[in-house]
PQR file with spaces between the fields and no chain letter, atoms N, CA, C, O and H, PARSE charges and radii, in Angstrom:
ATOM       1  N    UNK     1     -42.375   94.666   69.362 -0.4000 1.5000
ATOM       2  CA   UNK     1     -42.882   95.939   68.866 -0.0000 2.0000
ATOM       3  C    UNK     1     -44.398   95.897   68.877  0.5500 1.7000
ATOM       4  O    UNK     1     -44.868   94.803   68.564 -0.5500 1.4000
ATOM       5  N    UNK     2     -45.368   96.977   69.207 -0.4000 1.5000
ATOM       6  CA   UNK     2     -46.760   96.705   69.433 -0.0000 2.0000
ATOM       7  C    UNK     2     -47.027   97.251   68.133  0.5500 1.7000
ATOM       8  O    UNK     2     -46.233   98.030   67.605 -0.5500 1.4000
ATOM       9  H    UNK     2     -44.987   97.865   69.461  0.4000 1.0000
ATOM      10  N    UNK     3     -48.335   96.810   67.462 -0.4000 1.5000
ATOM      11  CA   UNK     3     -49.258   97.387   66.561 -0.0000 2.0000
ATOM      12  C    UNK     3     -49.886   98.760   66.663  0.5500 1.7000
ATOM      13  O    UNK     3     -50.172   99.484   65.709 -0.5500 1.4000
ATOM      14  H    UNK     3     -48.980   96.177   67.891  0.4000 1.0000
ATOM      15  N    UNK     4     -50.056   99.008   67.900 -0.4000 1.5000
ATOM      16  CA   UNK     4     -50.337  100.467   68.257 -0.0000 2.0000
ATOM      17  C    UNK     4     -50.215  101.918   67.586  0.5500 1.7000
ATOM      18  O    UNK     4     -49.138  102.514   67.570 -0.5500 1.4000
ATOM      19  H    UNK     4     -49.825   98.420   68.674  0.4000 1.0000
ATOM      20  N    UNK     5     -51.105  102.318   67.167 -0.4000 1.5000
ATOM      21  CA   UNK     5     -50.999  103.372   66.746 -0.0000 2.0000
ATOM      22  C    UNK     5     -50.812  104.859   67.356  0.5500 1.7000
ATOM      23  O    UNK     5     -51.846  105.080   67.985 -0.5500 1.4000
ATOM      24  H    UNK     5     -51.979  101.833   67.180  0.4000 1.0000
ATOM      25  N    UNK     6     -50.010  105.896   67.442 -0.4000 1.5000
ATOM      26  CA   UNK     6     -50.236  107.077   68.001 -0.0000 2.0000
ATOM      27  C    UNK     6     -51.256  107.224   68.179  0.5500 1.7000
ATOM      28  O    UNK     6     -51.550  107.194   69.374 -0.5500 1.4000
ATOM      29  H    UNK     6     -49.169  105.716   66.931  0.4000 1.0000
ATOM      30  N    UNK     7     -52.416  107.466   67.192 -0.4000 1.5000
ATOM      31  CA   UNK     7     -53.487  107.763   68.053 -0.0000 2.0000
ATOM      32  C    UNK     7     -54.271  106.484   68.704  0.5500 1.7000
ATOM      33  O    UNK     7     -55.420  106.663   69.107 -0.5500 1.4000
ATOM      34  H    UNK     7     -52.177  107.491   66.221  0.4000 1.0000
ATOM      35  N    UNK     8     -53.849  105.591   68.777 -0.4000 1.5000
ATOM      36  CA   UNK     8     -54.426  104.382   69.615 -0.0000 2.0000
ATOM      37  C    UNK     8     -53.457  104.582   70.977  0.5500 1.7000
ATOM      38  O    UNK     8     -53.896  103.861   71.873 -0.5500 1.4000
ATOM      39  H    UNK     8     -52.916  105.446   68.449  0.4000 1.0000
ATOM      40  N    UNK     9     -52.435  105.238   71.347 -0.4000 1.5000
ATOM      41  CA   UNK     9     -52.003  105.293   72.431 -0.0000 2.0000
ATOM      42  C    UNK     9     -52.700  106.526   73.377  0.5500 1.7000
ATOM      43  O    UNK     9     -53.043  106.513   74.559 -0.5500 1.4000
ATOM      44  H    UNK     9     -52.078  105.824   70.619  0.4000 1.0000
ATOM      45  N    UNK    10     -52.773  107.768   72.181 -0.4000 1.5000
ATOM      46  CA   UNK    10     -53.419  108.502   72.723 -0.0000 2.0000
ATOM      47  C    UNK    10     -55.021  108.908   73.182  0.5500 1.7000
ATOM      48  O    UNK    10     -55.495  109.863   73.797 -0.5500 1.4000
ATOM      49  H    UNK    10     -52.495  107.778   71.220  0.4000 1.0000
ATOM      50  N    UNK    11     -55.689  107.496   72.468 -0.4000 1.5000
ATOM      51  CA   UNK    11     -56.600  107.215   72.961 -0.0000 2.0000
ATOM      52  C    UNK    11     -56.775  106.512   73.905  0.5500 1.7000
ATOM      53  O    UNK    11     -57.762  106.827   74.570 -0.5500 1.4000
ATOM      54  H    UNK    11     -55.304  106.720   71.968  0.4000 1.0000
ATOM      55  N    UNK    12     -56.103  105.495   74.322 -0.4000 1.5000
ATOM      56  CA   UNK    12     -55.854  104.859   75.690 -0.0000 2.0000
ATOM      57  C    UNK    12     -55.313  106.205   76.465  0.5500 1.7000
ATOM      58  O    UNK    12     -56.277  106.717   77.033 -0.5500 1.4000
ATOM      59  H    UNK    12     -55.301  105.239   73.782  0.4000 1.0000
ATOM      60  N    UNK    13     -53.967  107.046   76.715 -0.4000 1.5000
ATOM      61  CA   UNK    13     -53.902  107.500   77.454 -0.0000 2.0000
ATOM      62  C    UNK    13     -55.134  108.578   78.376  0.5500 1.7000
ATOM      63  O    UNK    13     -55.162  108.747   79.595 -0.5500 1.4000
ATOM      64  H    UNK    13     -53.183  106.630   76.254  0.4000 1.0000
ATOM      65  N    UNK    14     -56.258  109.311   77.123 -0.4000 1.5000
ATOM      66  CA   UNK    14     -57.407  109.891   77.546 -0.0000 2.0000
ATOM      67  C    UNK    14     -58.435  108.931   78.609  0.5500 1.7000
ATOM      68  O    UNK    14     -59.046  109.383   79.577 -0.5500 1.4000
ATOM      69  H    UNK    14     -56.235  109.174   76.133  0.4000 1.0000
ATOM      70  N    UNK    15     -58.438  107.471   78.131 -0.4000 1.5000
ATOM      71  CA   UNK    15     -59.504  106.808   78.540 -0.0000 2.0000
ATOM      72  C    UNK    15     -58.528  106.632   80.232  0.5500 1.7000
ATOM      73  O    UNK    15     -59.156  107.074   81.193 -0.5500 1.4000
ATOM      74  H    UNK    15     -57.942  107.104   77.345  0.4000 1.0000
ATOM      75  N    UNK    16     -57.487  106.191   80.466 -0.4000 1.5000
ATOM      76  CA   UNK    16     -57.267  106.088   81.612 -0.0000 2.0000
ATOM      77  C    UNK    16     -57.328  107.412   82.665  0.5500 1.7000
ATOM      78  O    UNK    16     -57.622  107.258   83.851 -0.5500 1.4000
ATOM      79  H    UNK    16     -56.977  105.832   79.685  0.4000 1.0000
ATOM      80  N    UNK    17     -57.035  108.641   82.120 -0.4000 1.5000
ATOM      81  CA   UNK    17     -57.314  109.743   82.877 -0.0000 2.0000
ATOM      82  C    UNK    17     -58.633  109.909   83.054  0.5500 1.7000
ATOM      83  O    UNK    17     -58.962  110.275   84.182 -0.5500 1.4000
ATOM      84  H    UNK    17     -56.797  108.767   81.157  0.4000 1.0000
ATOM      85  N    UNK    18     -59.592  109.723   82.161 -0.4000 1.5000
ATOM      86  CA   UNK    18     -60.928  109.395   82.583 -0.0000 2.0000
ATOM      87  C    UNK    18     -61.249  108.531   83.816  0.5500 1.7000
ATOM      88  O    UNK    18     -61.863  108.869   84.828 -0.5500 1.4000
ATOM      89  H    UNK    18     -59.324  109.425   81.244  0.4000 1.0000
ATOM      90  N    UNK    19     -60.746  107.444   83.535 -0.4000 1.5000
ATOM      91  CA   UNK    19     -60.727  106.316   84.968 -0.0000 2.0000
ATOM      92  C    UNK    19     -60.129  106.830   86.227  0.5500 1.7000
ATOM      93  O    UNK    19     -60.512  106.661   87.385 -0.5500 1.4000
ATOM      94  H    UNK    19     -60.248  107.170   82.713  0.4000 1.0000
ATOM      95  N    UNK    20     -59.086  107.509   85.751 -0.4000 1.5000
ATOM      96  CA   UNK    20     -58.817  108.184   86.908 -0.0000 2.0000
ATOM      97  C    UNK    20     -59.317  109.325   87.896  0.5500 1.7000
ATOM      98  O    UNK    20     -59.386  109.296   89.125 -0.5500 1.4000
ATOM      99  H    UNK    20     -58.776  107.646   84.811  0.4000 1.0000
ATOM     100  N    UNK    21     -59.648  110.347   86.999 -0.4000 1.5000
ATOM     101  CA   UNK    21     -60.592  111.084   87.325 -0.0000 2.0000
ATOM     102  C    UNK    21     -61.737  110.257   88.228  0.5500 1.7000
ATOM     103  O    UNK    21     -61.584  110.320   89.448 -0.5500 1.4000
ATOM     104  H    UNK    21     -59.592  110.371   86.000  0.4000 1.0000
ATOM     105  N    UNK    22     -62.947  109.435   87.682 -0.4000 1.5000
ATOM     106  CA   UNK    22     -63.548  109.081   87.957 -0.0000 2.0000
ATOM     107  C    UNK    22     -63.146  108.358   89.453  0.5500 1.7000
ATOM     108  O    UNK    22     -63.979  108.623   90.320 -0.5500 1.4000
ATOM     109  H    UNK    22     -63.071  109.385   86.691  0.4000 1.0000
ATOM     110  N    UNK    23     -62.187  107.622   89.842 -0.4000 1.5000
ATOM     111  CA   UNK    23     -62.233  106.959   90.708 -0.0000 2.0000
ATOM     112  C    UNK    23     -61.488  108.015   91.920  0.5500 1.7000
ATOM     113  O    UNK    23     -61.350  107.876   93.136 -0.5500 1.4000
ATOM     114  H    UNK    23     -61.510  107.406   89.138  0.4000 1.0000
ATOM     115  N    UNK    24     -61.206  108.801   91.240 -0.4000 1.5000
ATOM     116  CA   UNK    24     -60.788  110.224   92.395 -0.0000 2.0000
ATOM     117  C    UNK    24     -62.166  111.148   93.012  0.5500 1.7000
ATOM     118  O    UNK    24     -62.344  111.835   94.018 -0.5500 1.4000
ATOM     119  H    UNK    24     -61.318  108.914   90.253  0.4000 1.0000
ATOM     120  N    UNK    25     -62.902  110.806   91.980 -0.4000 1.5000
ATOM     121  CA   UNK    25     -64.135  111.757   92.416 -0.0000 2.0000
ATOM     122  C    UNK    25     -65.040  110.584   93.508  0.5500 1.7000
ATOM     123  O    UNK    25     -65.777  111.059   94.373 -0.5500 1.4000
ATOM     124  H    UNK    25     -62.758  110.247   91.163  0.4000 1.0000
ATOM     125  N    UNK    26     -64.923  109.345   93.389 -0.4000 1.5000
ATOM     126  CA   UNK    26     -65.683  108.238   94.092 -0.0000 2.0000
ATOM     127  C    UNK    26     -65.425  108.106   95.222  0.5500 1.7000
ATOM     128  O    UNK    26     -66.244  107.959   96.130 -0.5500 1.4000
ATOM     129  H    UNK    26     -64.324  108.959   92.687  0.4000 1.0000
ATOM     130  N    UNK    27     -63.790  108.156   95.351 -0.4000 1.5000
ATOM     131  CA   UNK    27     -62.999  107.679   96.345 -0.0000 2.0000
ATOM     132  C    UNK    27     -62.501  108.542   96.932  0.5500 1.7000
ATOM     133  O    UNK    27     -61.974  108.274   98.012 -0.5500 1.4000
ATOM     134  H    UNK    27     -63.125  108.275   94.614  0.4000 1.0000
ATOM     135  N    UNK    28     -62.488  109.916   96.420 -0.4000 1.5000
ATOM     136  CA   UNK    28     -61.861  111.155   97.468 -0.0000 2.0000
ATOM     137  C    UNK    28     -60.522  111.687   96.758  0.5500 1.7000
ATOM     138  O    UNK    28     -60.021  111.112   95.792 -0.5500 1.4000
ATOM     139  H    UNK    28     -62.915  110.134   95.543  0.4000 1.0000
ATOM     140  N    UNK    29     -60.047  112.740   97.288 -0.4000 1.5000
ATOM     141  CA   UNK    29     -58.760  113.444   96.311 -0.0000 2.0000
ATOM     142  C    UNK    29     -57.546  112.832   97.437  0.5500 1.7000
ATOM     143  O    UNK    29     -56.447  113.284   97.115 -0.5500 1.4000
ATOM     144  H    UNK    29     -60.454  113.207   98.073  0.4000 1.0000
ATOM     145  N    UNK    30     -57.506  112.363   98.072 -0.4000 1.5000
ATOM     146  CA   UNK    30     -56.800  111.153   98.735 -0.0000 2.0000
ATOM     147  C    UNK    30     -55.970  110.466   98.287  0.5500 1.7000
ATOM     148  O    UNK    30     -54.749  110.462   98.449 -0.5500 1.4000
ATOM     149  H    UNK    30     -58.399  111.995   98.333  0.4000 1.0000
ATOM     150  N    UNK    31     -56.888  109.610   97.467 -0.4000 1.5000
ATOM     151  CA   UNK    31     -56.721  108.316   96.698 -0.0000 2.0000
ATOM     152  C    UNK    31     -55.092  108.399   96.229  0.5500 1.7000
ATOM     153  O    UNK    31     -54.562  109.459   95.894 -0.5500 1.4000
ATOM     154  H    UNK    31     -57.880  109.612   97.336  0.4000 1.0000
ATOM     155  N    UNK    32     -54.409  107.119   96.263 -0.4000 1.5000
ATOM     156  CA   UNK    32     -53.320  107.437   95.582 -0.0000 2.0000
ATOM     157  C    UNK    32     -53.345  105.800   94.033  0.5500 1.7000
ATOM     158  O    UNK    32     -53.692  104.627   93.893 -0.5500 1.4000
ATOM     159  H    UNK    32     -54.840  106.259   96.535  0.4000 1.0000
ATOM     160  N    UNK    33     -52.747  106.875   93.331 -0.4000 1.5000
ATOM     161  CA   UNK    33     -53.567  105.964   92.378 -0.0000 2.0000
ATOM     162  C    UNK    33     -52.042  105.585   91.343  0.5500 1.7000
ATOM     163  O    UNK    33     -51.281  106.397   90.816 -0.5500 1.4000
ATOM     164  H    UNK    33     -52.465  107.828   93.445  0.4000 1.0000
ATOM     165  N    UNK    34     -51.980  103.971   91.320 -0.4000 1.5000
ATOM     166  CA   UNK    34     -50.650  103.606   91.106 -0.0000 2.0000
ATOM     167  C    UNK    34     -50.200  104.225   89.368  0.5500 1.7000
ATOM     168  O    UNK    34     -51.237  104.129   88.712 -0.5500 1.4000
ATOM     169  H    UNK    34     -52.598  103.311   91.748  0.4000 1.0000
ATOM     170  N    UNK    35     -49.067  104.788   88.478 -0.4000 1.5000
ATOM     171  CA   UNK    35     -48.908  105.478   87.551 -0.0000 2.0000
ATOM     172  C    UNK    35     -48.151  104.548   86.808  0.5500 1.7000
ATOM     173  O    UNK    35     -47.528  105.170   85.947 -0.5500 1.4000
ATOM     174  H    UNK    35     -48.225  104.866   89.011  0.4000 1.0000
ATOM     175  N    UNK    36     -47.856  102.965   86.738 -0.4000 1.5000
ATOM     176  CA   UNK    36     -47.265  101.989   86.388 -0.0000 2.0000
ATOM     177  C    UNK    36     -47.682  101.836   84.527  0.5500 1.7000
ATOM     178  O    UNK    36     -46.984  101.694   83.523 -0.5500 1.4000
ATOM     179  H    UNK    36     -48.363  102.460   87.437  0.4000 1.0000
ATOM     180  N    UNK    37     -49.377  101.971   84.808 -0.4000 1.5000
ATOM     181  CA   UNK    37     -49.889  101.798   83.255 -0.0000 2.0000
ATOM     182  C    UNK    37     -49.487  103.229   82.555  0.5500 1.7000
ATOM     183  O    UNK    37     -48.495  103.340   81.835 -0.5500 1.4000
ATOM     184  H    UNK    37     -49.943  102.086   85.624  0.4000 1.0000
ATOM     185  N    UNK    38     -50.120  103.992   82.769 -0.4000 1.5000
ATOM     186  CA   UNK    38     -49.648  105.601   82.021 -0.0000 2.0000
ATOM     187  C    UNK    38     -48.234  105.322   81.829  0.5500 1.7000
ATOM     188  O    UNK    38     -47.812  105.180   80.682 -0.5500 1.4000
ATOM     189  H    UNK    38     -50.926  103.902   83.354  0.4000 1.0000
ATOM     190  N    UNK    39     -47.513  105.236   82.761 -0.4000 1.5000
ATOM     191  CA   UNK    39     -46.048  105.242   82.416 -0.0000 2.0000
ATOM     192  C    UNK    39     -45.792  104.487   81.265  0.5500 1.7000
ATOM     193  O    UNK    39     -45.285  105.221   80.416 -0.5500 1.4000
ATOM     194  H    UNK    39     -47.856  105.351   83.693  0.4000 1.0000
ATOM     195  N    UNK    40     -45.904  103.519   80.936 -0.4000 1.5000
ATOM     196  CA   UNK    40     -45.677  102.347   80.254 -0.0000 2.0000
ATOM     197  C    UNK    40     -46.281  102.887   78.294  0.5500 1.7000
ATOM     198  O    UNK    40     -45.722  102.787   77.202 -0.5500 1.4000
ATOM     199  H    UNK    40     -46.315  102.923   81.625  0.4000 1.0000
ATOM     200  N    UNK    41     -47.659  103.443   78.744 -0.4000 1.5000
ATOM     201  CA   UNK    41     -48.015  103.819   77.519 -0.0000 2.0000
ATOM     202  C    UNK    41     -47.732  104.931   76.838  0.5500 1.7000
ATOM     203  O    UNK    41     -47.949  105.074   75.635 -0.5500 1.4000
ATOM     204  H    UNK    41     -48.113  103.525   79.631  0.4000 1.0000
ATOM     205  N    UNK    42     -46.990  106.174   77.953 -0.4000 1.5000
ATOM     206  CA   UNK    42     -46.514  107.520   77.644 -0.0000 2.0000
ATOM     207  C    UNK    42     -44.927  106.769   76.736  0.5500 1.7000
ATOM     208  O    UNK    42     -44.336  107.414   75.870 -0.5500 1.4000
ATOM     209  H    UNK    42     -46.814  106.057   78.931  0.4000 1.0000
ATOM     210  N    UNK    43     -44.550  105.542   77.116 -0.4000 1.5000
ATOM     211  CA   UNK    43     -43.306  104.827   76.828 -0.0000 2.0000
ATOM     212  C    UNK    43     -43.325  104.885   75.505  0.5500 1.7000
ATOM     213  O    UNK    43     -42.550  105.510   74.781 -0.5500 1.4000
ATOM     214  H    UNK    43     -45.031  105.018   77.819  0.4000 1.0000
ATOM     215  N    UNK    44     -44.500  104.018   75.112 -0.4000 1.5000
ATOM     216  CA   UNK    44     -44.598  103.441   74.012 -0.0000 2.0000
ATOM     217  C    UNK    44     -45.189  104.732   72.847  0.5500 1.7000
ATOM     218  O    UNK    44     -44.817  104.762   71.674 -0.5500 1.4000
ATOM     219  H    UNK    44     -45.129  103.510   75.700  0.4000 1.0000
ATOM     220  N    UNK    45     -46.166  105.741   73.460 -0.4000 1.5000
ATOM     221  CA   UNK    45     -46.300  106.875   72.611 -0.0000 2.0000
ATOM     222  C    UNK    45     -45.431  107.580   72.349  0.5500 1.7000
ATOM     223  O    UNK    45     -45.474  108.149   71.258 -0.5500 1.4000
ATOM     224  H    UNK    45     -46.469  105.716   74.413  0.4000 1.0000
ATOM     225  N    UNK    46     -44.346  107.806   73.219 -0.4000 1.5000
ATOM     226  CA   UNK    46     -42.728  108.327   72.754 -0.0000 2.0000
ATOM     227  C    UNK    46     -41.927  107.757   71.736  0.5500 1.7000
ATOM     228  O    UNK    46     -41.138  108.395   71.039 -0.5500 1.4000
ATOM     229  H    UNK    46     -44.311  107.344   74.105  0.4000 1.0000
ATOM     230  N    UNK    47     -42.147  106.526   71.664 -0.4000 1.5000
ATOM     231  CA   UNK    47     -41.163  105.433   71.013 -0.0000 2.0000
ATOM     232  C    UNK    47     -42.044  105.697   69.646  0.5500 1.7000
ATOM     233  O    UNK    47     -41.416  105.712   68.587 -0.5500 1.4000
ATOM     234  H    UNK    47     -42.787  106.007   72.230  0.4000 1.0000
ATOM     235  N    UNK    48     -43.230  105.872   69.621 -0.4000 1.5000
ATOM     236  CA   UNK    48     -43.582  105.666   68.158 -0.0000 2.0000
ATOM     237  C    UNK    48     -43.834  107.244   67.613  0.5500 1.7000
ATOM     238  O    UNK    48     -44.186  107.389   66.442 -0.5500 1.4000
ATOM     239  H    UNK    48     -43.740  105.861   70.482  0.4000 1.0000
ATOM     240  N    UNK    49     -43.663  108.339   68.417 -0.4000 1.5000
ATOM     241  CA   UNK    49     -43.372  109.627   67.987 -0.0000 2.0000
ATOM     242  C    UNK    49     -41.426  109.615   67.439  0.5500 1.7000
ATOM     243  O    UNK    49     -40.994  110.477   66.673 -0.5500 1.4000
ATOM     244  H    UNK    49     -43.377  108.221   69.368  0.4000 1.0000
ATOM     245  N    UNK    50     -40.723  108.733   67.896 -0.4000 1.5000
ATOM     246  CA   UNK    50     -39.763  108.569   67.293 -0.0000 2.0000
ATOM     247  C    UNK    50     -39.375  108.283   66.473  0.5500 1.7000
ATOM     248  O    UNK    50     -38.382  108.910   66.104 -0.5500 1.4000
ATOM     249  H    UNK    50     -41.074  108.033   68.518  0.4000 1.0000
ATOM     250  N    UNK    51     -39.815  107.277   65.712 -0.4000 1.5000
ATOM     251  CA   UNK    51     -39.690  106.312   64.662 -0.0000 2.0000
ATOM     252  C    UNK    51     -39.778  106.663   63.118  0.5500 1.7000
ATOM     253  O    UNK    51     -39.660  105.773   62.275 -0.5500 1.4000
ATOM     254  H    UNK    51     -40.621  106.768   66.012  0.4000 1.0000
């Protein structure tokens, strides 16, 4: 079980769309950009909107 807080997930999830953003604007709207982490943390922000 993580320590994580809702809003500690949903602060990670903002900061990676930031990164993402950013490396879309560097690299071109191209880019394909792997969704392995988001997935994982949209996981865990579900699980603790459950609880």
């Amino acid at each position: 079980m993580s320590d994580r807080t809702t809003g500690d997930l949903e602060r990670e999830l903002r900061l990676l769309a930031a990164v993402r953003a950013y490396l879309r604007d560097a690299e071109g709207p191209d880019l394909r950009i792997p969704t392995t982490t988001v997935d994982r943390v949209l996981d865990e922000l579900h699980q603790t909107r459950t609880e």
